[in-house]
N, C-alpha and C positions, 0 to 999 in steps of 0.2 A: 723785146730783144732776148737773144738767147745767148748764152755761153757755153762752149764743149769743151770738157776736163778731158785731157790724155792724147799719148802720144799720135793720133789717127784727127787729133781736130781738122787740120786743114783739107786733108782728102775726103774727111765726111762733109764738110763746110761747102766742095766742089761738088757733090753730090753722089761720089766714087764710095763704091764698098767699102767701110772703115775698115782696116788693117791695125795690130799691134809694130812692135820695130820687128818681131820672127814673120813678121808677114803671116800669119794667121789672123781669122776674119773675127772680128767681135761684133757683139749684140748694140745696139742701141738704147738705152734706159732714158725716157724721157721725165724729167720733173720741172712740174709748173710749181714756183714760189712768192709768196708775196715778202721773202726774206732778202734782203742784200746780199749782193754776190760773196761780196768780202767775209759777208760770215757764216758764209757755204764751206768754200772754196777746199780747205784743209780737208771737212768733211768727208766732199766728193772725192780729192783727192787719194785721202784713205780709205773709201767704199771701194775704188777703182783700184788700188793695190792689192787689195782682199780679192777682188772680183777682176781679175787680170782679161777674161773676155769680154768684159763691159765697160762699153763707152757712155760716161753718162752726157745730157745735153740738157743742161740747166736754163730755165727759160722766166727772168723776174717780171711776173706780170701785176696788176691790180687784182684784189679780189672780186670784183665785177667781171672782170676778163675774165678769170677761171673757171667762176661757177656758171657764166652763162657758157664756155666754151666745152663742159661737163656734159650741162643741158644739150645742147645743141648736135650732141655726135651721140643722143642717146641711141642706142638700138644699131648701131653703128663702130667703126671701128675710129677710136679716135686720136685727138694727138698728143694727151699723158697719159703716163704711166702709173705716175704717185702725184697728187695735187697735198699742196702744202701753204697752210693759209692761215692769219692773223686773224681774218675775220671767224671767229666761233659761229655767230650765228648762220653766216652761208651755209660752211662745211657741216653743222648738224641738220642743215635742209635737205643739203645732197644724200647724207646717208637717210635719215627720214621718206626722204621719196621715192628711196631706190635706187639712185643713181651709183653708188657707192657699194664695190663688191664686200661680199663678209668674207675675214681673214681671220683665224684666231692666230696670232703671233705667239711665238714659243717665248717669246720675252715680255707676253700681256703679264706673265704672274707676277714680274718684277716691277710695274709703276702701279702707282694709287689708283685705286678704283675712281677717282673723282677725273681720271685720264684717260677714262675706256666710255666707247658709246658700244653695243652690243656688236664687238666684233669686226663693226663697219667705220668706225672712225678712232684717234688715235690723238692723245694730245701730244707732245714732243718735246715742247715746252716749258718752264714756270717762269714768269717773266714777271716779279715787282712791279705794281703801278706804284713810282715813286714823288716827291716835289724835286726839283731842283730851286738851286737859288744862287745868287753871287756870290761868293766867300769873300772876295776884297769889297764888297759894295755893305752888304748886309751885318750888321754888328752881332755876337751870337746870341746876345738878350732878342734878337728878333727874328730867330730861324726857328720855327715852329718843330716840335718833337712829333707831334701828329696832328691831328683831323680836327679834333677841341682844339686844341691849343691854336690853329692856324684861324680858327672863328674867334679866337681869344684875340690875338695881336689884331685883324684886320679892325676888330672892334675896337680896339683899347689905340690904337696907333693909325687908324685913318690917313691922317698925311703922309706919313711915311711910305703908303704903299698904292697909294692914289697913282694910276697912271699905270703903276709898276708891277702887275700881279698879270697874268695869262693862265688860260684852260684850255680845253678841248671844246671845239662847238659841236655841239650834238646833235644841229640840225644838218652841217657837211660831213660828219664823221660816222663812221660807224661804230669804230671803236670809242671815240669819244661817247656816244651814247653808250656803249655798252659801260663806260666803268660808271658812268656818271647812274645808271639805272643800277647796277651792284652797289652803290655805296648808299641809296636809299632804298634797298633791300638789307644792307647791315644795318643802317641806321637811317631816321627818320630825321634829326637832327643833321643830314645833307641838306634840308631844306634851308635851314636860317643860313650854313655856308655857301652854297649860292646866293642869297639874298645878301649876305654881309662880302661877297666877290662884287657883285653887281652894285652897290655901293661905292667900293676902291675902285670903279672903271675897268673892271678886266677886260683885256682884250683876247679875242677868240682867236683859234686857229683849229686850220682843217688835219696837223699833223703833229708830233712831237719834235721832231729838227727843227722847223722853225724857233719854235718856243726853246729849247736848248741853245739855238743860236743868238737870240735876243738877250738870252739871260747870262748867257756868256760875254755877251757884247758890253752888257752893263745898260742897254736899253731897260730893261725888263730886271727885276728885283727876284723874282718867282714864279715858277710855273709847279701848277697843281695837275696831279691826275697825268705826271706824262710816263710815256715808256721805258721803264727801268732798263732794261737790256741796251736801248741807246745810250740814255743817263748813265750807266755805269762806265760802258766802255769809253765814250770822250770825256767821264771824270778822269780816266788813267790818264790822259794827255796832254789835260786843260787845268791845270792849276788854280782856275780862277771859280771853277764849276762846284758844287758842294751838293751832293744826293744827302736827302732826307728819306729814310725806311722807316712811314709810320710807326711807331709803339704800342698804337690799340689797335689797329688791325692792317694787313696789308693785303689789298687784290693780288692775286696773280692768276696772269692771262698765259694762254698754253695757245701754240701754235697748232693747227689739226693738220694731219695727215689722214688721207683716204685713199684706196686704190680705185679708179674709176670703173665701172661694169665693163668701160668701153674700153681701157688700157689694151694698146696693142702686144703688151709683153706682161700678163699679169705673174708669170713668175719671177722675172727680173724684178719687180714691182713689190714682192713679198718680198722678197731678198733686203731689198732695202729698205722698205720698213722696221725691217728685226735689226737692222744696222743700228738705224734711229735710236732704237728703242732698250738695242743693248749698251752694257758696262761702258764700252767704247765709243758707240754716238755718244751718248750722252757727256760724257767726259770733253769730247771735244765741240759738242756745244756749250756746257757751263763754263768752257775756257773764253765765249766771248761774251760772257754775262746772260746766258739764255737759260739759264739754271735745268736742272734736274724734274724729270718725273719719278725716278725711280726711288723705290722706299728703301731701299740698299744700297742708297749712296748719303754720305753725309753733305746737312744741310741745302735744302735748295737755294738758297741764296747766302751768298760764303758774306761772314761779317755781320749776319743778321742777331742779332744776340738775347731776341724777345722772343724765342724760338716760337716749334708749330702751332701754339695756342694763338698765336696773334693772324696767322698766316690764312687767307681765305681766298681757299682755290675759284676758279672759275671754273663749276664741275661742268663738263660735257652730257647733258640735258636737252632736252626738246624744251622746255626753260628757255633757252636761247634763243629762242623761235617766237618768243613773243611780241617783242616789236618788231617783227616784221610784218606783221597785223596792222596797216594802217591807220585803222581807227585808232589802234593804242597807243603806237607811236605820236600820233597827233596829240591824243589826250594827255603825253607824259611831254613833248614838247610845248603844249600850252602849260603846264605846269611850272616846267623848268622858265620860260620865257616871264612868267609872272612872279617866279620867285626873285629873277635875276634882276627885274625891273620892282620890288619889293609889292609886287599889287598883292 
């Protein structure tokens, strides 16, 4: 489904020349996202005041739908403009195989090098992989401070979280596998905390809402490994929800943006990438907990207080590209699967 920001929605929606209220004709900006609309929306809204000839038409899809709908209009003219996607590993396929026009953006020099692929892809994001947990269920002697410590309680307190602990499964997730392969890439000692989850019964899930919803409910005691930018923002709302920001180290997952070869408006297209990526996007994504790229703005995650040393970007790498290796991916989900079941 797609959404159109500005005053001409319904006349473009009928299929009629978009118009502003002066009756002059604006551009079409099309972007594909795997981002909720709600926490677009402001975004768009202020691109489109900046950029008064351009109608943007925001379209939330899966990242399966975009990268194959990239693929598929290669050599062709197609139907985004900017694709903007949570899955890392797609988006550094696309630009890897060509797919993905080179931009150098006049606001590349302001984000971390760990948020640029050569030109052709563009991180937007810093997004805490965080735990959440119940604050009225959970007593604070058992709200783990990090990654040790959460292999410390499941061990030392077994009953208490027998039933009650959730993750990402990494055999439906993409992102679930991705942090789940980062965190035994920083540490090797991920192994015994899957094997000491899989003990307490965790239960799997294919997204982070789910798991924020359980644990909110008070079904669920904790969820490990979920999406901070959701976790933060229904912490503001949910009194009952309690984010933990590891202290030995924390992921953070960065949204890509790319312009397709195929984009029918590659200049409107550049346009709003530099949106993204200036003072200004960014400022009104950290407003919905999607934190900062740029090295010029303070803190990418507001409250963090074990600052950048603890902090591990998900750099933008062909890295990213390795479980999508079949063999690999099998041989790290036979891994995970025998750790979980303690073989």
């Amino acid at each position: 489904m797609s959404l159109l920001f500005g005053t001409a929605a319904l006349r473009a929606e009928t299929g009629a020349k978009a118009t502003d209220n002066a009756g002059r004709a604006q551009l079409r900006l099309a972007v594909q996202g795997t981002t909720d609309r709600s926490e677009v929306a402001d975004l768009l809204t202020e691109f489109m005041k900046r950029n008064p000839d351009v109608l943007v038409q925001y379209s939330k899809v899966s990242s399966t739908e975009l990268f194959d709908d990239v693929v598929r209009h290669s050599g062709a003219r197609g139907t985004a403009d900017v694709t903007w996607s949570s899955a890392m590993d797609l988006q550094i396929k696309l630009a890897n195989d060509g797919y993905a026009a080179e931009y150098r953006s006049p606001e590349a020099d302001g984000i971390f090098d760990w948020a640029r692929w050569k030109d052709r892809a563009y991180g937007v994001t810093a997004e805490p992989v965080v735990m959440v947990y119940n604050k009225r269920l959970l007593q604070d002697g058992l709200v783990p401070k990090d990654h040790a410590d959460l292999l410390r309680l499941l061990t030392d307190h077994p009953a208490v979280f027998r039933g009650k602990i959730a993750t990402y499964d990494p055999e439906l997730s993409g992102t679930g596998l991705l942090f789940i392969t980062q965190d035994v890439r920083v540490t090797t000692q991920t192994w015994k905390l899957v094997t000491a989850m899989g003990q307490a019964g965790v239960e799997l899930y294919a997204s982070s809402d789910p798991m924020i919803n359980r644990v909110s409910s008070g079904q669920l005691l904790l969820a490990y490994n979920v999406l901070g930018s959701y976790a933060l923002e229904r912490a503001k709302r949910d009194p009952d929800l309690g984010v933990v920001l590891p202290s030995d180290y924390m992921l953070l997952l960065s949204r890509i943006a790319l312009i397709p070869q195929s984009a029918p408006q590659p200049e409107l297209a550049r346009r709003f990438v530099d949106f993204l990526l200036s003072r200004s996007g960014q400022t009104l994504l950290a407003g919905h907990s999607l934190g900062s790229v740029r090295s010029d703005m303070k803190g990418a995650i507001p409250g963090y207080a074990d600052g950048a040393q603890a902090l591990r970007p998900i750099a933008l790498s062909i890295d990213l590209m390795t479980y999508l290796d079949q063999a690999k991916r099998h041989r790290f989900l036979k891994d995970w699967k025998e750790s979980l079941h303690g073989r």
